[in-house]
Each structure stands twice: as structure tokens, then as C-alpha cells.
C-alpha positions, 0 to 999 in steps of 0.5 A: 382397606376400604381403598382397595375394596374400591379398587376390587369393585372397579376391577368386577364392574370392567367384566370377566376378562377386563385384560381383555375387554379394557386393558388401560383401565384394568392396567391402571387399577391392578398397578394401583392396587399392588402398590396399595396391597403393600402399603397395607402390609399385604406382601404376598398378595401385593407380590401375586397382584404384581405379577399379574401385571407383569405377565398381562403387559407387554412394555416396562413402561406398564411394568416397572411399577409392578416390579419397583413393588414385587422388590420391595414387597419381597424385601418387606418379607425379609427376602432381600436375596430374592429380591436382589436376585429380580433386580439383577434379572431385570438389569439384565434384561435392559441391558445393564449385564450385572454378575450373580455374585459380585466379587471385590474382583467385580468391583475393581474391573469396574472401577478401572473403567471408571477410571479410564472413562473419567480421564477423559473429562475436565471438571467443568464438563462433568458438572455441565452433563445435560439429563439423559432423555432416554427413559430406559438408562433412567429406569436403569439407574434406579433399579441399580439405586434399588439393588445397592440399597439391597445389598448390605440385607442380602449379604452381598455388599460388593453389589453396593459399590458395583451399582454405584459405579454403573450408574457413574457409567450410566451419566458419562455414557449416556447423560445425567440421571436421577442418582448421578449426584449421590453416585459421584459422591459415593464415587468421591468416597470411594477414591479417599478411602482407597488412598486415590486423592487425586481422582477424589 
């Protein structure tokens, strides 16, 4: 609490419009102080303080914190729908186009990509992918992290697997993240509970 009466008082001393007068500042203490809020167990004001930033900036770069912590401060509250219904807008707009309801039909579309995409590459190339530069497929990949942790709370356990093979396509397409390591292991999961030895 005394932290972010620190981070309050910081925010009076930048004036009446600090957005105005000191973005830099103003941007780096409210994100801190949304992500403080939360850990303090004030969700809603940590889900009002997140997305003051959202609408006070202008780049992901300044924004993705503020979104990582409206996800998780609505899934603190018990909203994981909603939250997973935020994750699903923002893929979207970085373009990574998921469905509003996943279906096994969903699924199953998508791993024959997958399939498809894999025939083409030897193991020894797979395990050579170099790390992705690009900050948007790596940001990308984590909010797929996020959505698939989401999934089994709100009742919509098809997104698990969905975003598993999505950041599968995220490496092959555009190079190594994060995630890629858990995802071609849940993918390898996936194949043997299918009955599919071979691509496993």
C-alpha cells in the first residue's frame, strides 16, 4: 500500500494533465501502478488504472503491459470469459485472426495446417529454428500463452489446443518464441493421443 501511495503522489507532483505536460513519466508510473494494484488485490481499480493507459497511448509497446494485467485482473475476479474474450480482440487486431467460439472443427482445420506446414521440415532444421526478431509475433505468442491458460476457466477448452498450434505456426512461419518449446511438446502430446506415432 505505502508503494502505491508513492506511485500516487509521483503522479500529483507531474501536474493536472501529466498525459499532457510528461507522457514518459506519467506512462511509466501509471503502468506500474496498474500492475502494483493487482498484486494488492485491487482488481477492479487495477482494470480501471489499465485501461487509462490503453487509451492515453498510442503503440503495444506502451500498451501490452496494461493489457497482460486487465487479462489477468479480470481472471483474478473470476471473469475468465472476459478475459478471454480481450485476449481474442487483441490477437486479432495484431493480426492473429482467432474464432469467437472454438469448435473441434476449429481445431482440426488448423492442425492439418500444421501437418502440412511440418512435411516440409527435417528434424535437424526444426531444432536449428533461430529466435524471431519480430517483437509483434513474439508478444503474439504470449497472449496465445495467455489465452490457452484461459481456457479450461472459461469453459472453452478447444482454444487450448487452438493456441498451441498457432504459436506452432508462429515458429515454422516467422522463427522461434518464447513458447515454442512447450507448444511442439504439447503438439508431440497431441499426435499420440490422436493415435499419429508418426508426426509425434
Amino acid at each position: 500500500a505505502r508503494s502505491l501511495g508513492h506511485l500516487d503522489q509521483g503522479l500529483r507532483l507531474l501536474g493536472r494533465d501529466p498525459w499532457k505536460s510528461n507522457f514518459e513519466w506519467t506512462k511509466k508510473l501509471s503502468v506500474a501502478r496498474c500492475r502494483l494494484m493487482n498484486c494488492c488485490g485491487l482488481h477492479e481499480d487495477a482494470e480501471r488504472a489499465a485501461n487509462t493507459v490503453i487509451s492515453r497511448t498510442h503503440s503495444f509497446t506502451d500498451q501490452r503491459i496494461a493489457y497482460d494485467t486487465k487479462i489477468r485482473s479480470l481472471e483474478e475476479r473470476g471473469e475468465p470469459k472476459t478475459a478471454l474474450n480481450v485476449c481474442l480482440t487483441l490477437l486479432t487486431d495484431m493480426g492473429i485472426p482467432m474464432p469467437r467460439r472454438a469448435t473441434k472443427k476449429d481445431v482440426a482445420r488448423s492442425l492439418d495446417k500444421v501437418k502440412k506446414v511440418l512435411r516440409g521440415w527435417q528434424e535437424e532444421a526444426l531444432l536449428d529454428i533461430s529466435a524471431t526478431t519480430d517483437d509483434i509475433q513474439k508478444d503474439a505468442a504470449y497472449f496465445l500463452g495467455r489465452l490457452g491458460s484461459l481456457a479450461d476457466k472459461a469453459e472453452a477448452p478447444e482454444f487450448d489446443t487452438l493456441s498451441t498450434l498457432r504459436i506452432v505456426q508462429i515458429t515454422l512461419e516467422r522463427g522461434r518464441v518464447p513458447s515454442t518449446a512447450l507448444a511442439f511438446v504439447s503438439l508431440g502430446c497431441l499426435f499420440v493421443e490422436l493415435g499419429d506415432f508418426s508426426n509425434a
